[in-house]
C-alpha positions in Angstrom: 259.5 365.2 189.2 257.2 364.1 186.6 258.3 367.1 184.1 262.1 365.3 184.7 260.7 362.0 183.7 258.5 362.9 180.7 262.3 364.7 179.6 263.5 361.4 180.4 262.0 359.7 178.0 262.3 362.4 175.1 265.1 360.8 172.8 268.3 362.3 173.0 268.8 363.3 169.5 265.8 365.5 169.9 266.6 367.3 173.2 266.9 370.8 173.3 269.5 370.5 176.1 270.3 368.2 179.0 269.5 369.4 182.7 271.7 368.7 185.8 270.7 367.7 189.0 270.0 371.3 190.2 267.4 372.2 187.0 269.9 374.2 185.6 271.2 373.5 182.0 274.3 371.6 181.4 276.8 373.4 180.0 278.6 370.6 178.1 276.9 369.6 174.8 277.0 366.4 173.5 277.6 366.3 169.7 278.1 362.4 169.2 275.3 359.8 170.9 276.6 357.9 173.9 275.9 354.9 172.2 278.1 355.0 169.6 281.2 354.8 172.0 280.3 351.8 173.7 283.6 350.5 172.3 285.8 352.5 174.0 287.3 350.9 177.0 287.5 352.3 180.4 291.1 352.0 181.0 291.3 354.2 178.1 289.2 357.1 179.5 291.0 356.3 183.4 294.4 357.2 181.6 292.7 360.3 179.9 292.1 361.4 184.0 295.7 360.4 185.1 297.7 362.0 182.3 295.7 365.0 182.3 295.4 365.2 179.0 292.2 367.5 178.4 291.9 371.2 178.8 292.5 371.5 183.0 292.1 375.1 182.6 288.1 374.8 181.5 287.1 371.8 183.0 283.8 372.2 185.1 281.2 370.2 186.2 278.0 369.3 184.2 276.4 372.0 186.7 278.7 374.5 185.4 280.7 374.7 188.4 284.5 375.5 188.1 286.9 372.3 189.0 290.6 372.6 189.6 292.5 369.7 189.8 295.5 369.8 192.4 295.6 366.2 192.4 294.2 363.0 190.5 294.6 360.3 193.3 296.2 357.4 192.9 295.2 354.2 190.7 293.5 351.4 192.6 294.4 348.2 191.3 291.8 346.5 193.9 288.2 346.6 194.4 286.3 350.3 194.8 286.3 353.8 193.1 289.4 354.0 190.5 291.7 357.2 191.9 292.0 356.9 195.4 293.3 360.3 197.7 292.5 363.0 194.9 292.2 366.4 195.7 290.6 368.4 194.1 288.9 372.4 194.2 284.9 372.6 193.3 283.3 375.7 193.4 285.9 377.1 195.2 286.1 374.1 198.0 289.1 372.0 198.5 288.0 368.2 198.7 290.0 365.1 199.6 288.5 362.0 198.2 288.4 359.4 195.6 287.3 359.9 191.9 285.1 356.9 189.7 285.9 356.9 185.8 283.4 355.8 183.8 282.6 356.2 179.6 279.0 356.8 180.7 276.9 358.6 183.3 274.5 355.6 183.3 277.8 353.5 184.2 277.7 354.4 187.5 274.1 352.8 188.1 274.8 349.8 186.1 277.4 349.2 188.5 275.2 350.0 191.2 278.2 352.2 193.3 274.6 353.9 194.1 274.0 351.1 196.9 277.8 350.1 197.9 279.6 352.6 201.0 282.4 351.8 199.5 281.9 354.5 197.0 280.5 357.2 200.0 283.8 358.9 199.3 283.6 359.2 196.1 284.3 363.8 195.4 283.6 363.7 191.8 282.2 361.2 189.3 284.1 361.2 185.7 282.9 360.2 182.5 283.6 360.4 178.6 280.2 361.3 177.3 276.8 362.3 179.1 273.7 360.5 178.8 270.0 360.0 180.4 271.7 359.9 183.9 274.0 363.1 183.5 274.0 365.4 186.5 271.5 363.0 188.3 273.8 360.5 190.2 274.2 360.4 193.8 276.4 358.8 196.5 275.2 355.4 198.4 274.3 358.1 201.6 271.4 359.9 199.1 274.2 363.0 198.4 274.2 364.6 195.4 277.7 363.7 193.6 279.3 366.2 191.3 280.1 364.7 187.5 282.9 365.9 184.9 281.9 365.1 181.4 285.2 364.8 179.6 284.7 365.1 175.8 284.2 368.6 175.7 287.7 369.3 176.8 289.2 366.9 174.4 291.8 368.0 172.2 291.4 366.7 168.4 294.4 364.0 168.5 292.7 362.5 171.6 289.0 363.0 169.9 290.7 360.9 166.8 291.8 358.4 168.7 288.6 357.7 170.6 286.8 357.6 167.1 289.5 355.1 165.7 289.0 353.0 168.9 285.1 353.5 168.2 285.0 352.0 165.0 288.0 349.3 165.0 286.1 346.1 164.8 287.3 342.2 166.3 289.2 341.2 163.6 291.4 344.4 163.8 292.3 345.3 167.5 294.9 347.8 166.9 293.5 350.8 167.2 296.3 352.8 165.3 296.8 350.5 163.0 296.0 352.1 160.0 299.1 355.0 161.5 301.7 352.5 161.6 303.5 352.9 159.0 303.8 357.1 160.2 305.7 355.8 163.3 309.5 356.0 163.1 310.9 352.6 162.9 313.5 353.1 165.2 311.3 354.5 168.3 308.9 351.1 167.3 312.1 348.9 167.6 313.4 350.3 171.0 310.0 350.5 172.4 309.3 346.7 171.6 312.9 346.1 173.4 311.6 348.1 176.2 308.5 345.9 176.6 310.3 342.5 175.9 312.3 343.2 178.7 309.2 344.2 181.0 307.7 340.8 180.0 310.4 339.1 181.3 310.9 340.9 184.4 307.0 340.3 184.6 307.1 336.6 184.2 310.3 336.4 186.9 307.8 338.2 189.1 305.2 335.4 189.0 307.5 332.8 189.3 309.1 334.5 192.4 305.7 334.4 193.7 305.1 330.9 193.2 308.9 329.8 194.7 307.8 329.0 198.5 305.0 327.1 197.3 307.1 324.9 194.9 309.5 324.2 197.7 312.7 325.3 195.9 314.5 326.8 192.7 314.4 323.4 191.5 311.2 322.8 191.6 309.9 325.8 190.3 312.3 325.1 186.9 310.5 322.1 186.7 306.9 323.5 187.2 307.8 326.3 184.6 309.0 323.9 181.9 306.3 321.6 182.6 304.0 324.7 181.9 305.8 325.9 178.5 305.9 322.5 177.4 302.0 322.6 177.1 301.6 325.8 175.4 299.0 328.2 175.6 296.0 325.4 175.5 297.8 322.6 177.9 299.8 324.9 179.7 297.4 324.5 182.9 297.3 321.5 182.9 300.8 320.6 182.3 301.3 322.6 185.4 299.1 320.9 187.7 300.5 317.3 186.8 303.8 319.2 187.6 302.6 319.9 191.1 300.8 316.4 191.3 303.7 314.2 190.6 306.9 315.6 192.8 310.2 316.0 191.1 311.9 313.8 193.8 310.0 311.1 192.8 310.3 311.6 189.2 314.5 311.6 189.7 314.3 308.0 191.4 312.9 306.2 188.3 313.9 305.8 184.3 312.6 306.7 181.1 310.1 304.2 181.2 309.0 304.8 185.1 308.8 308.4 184.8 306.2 307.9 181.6 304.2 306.0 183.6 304.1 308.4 186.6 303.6 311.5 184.7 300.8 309.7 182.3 299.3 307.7 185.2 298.9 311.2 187.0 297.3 312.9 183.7 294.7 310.4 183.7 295.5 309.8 180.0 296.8 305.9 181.3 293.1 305.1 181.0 292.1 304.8 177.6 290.5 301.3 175.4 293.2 300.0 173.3 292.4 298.1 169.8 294.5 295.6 169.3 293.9 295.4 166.1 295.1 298.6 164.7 297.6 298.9 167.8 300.7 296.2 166.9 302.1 297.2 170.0 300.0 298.1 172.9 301.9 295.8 175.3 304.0 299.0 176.3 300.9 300.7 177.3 300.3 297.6 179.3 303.6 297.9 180.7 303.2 301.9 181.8 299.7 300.9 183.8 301.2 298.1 185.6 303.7 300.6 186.8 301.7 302.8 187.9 299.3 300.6 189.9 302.4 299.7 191.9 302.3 303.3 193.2 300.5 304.3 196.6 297.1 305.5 195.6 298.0 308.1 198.3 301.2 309.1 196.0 299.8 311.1 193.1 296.1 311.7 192.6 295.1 311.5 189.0 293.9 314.2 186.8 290.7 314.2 185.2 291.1 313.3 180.9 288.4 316.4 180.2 291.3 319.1 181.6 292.7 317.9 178.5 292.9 320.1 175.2 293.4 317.9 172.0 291.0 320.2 169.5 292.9 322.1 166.9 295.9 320.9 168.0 298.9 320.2 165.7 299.4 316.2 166.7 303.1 316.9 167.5 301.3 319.5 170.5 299.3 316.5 171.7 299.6 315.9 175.7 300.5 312.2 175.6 303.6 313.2 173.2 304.2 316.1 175.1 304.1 314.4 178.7 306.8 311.5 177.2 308.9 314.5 176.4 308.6 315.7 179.8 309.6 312.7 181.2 312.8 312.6 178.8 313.7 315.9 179.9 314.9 313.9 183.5 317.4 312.2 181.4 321.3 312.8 182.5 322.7 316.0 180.4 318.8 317.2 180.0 317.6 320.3 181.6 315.4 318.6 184.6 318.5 315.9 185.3 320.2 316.2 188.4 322.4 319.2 187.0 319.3 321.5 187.1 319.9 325.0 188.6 323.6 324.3 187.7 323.3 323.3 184.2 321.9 326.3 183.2 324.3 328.2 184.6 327.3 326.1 182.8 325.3 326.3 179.5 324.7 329.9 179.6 328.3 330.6 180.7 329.9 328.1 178.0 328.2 327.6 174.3 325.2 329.7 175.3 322.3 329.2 172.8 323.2 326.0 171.7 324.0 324.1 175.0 320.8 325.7 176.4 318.6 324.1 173.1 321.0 320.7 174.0 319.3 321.0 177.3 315.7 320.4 176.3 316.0 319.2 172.9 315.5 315.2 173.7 313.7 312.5 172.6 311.6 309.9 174.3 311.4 306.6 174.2 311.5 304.1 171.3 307.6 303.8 171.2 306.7 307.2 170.6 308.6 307.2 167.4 305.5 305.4 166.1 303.1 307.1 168.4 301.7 310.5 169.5 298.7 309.1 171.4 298.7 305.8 173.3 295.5 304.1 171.5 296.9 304.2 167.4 300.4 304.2 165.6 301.2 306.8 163.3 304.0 306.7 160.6 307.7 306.5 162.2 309.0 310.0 163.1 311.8 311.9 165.2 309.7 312.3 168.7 312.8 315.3 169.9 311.0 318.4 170.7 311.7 320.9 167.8 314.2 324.2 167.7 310.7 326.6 167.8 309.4 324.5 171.0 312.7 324.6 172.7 312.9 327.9 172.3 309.8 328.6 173.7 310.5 326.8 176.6 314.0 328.5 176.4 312.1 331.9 176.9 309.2 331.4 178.7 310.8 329.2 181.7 314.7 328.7 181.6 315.5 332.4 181.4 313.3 333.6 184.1 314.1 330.9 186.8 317.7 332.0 185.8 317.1 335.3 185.9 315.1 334.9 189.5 318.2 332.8 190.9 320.8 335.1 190.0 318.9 338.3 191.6 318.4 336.0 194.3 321.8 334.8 194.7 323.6 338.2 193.4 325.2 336.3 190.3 325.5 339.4 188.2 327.5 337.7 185.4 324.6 335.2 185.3 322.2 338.1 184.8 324.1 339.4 181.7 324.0 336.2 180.7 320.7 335.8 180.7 319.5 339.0 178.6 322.4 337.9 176.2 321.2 334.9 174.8 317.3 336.6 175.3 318.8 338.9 172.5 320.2 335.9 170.5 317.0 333.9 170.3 314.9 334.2 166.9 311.9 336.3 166.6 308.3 334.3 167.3 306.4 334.2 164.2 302.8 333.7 165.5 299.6 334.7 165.2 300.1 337.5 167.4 303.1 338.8 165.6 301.6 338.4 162.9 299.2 340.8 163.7 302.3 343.7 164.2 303.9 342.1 160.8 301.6 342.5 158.5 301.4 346.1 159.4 305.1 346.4 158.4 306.6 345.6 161.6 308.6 342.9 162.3 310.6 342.0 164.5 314.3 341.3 164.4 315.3 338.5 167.6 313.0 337.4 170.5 312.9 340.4 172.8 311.2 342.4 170.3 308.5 339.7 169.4 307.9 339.1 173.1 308.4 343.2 173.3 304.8 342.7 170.7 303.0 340.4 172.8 303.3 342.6 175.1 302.2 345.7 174.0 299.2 343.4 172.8 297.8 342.1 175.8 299.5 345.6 178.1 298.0 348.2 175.9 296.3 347.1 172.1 294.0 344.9 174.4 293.2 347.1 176.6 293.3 350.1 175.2 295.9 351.5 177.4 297.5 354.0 174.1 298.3 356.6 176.4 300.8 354.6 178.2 301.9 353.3 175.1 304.6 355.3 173.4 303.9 354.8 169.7 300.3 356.1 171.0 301.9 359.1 172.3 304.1 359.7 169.4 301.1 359.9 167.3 299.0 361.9 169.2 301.4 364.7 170.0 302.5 364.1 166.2 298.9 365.2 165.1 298.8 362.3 162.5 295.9 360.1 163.8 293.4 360.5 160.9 289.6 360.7 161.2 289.3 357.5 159.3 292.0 355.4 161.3 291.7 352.1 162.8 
């Protein structure tokens, strides 16, 4: 034991050679430190293990002992080891267990599995590169647990790619982005499709979740439009008020009325008032008194620190965007009693255009001159613009339509529905920005929504071997020593 430990601490640039758990040398040599691939992801090394995509035919453990894979297991999206069910032959020995993925040895005690039971059936430990800890883990009962250091039996496409995803820093979070330009435009177009229509299927999947809970199709339309209306930093919160202040309650009252439930529930009703730079603050007046003449018991007001205001365009600021809302409840507008059916005679009839009709309206008079309650501002169209209506186009109407018409077998109303998805313009954000500046942009919204989300699905995570332009270039054998 203490010859193990005065190894231990012998750094590993100067060792000889590693040792397993048994004494006996590792047969795996480790060419590149462990630290320098702290960068990789996981996920990254978990789809190296499910796609196979090493040498199977030499893989053994750091022990030297022979390992034939029959089986990976399956993926657990929940808590415990990552491949659940594998099977697997060591050293001769069919086993039927689960496999942990790890970039390190040392993972595997920094996550302490060592003391959890949940990991007791754990048949083989995986990891990218070895380290102090290689060949010495056990399982939470004291049992030795066999180990499987991967980069050895890396091809050089896959060796590449790990080095590109080594060295890409923040600002750049494309790991293949310095390949772009090698992929095929065509196979980048209908992939993008292909993920623009996952995102959509994958935001009708969340709102079908959240349908009982709303309490009907109609409420959940106005939940989700509440929730695009806010954008990405008031989008929460836009979504509880929704939930706070019931759409049958919103229905029995006007312009006006509706203001003052919707602010009065946001909390934002609560603010000091100069008089002096405010000409008009007699409306504000108006909206409190309204609200005080609701049962406390009725809606129960936010908190104002929920609220986002910093480095936000004012025409994205909540009180503006909550007197939209309210507008949006006016006959002919998309939460108005037409709802459900609305959309349905917009998408059947003028398409595009009726639908923007739907959510394009203005409040009252006094946000003309105002896009906080507290100061004026210079006089101004307060309609929500083509780019926000679209968003909320995309992001809410076509989903809840797309959920009702599965729901109620309206196949016409699905085509519909990916018809004018197709006919919206492409989003030109920061995070298509990020794809066009690389050469790729994007020609109508399902491909820009297709970008967002390989971005968050695979570039975020690291997930390029589910990704098909990462495929494409590793089979293509163009991924360059000096990418990313």
């Amino acid at each position: 034991m203490w010859l193990r430990d005065l190894f231990a601490r012998i750094p590993e640039a100067a060792r000889p050679r590693e040792v397993g758990a048994t004494g006996r040398p590792l047969s795996t040599r480790l060419a590149e430190p462990s630290a320098s691939f702290r960068t990789v992801p996981e996920r990254f090394v978990q789809d190296i293990w499910y796609g196979l995509l090493f040498d199977t035919s030499r893989v053994h453990t750091t022990d030297g002992v022979a390992v034939r894979i029959i089986d990976t297991g399956t993926p657990n999206t929940d808590g415990g080891p990552d491949f659940l069910g594998a099977r697997l032959v060591i050293d001769g020995i069919e086993w039927n267990g689960d496999v942990e993925i790890h970039v390190r040895s040392s993972d595997w005690i920094a996550h302490r599995h060592q003391d959890d039971p949940v990991y007791d059936r754990v048949i083989l430990h995986v990891a990218l590169v070895a380290d102090i800890w290689t060949g010495r883990l056990e399982r939470p009962d004291n049992t030795p647990l066999p180990e499987v250091i991967l980069l050895p039996f890396l091809g050089q496409p896959v060796r590449r790619l790990f080095r590109a995803l080594r060295v890409r820093s923040a600002a750049d979070p494309i790991a293949c982005a310095g390949q772009l330009t090698r992929v095929p435009p065509d196979l980048v177009a209908g992939w993008s499709e292909r993920l623009g229509f996952e995102r959509m299927r994958e935001r009708k999947g969340v709102l079908a979740q959240n349908l009982a809970a709303a309490g009907g199709i109609e409420a959940l339309l106005y939940h989700a439009v509440f929730e695009a209306l806010g954008y990405s930093k008031n989008g929460g919160p836009m979504l509880d008020l929704a939930r706070r202040v019931p759409l049958a309650l919103l229905r029995q009252h006007t312009q006006s009325g509706r203001e003052a439930l919707l602010l009065g529930g946001s909390g934002l009703l609560e603010v000091p008032l100069d008089n002096e730079r405010d000409p008009r603050p007699t409306y504000v007046n108006e909206l409190r008194d309204y609200f005080g003449t609701v049962p406390t018991s009725a809606i129960v007001p936010m908190r104002q620190v929920v609220w986002t205001w910093f480095r936000l365009r004012p025409s994205n600021f909540p009180t503006l965007r909550i007197a939209q809302g309210a507008a949006l409840f006016e006959t002919g507008s998309i939460l108005g009693s037409g709802g459900i059916e609305a959309i349905d005679v917009a998408l059947r009839g003028d398409g595009l255009p009726a639908l923007r009709r739907l959510v394009r309206v203005a409040p009252g008079p006094f946000w003309s001159g105002h896009l906080r309650l507290d100061r004026p501002t210079a006089q101004r169209s307060a309609a929500l613009g083509v780019d926000r209506a679209d968003r909320i186009i995309v992001n809410a109407i076509l989903p809840v339509a797309l959920l009702h018409a599965e729901q109620t077998g309206n196949t016409s109303l699905i085509q519909h529905v990916y018809r004018i998805y197709g006919q919206l313009p492409a989003e030109q954000d920061e995070r298509v920005g990020i794809f066009a500046s690389r050469g790729i942009e994007p020609e109508n919204m399902i491909q820009s929504q297709g970008l967002h989300q390989l971005y968050r699905s695979r570039c975020r995570t690291a997930g390029c071997l589910s990704c098909v332009i990462g495929r494409y270039l590793l089979s293509d054998h163009s991924i360059r020593p000096d990418a990313g």
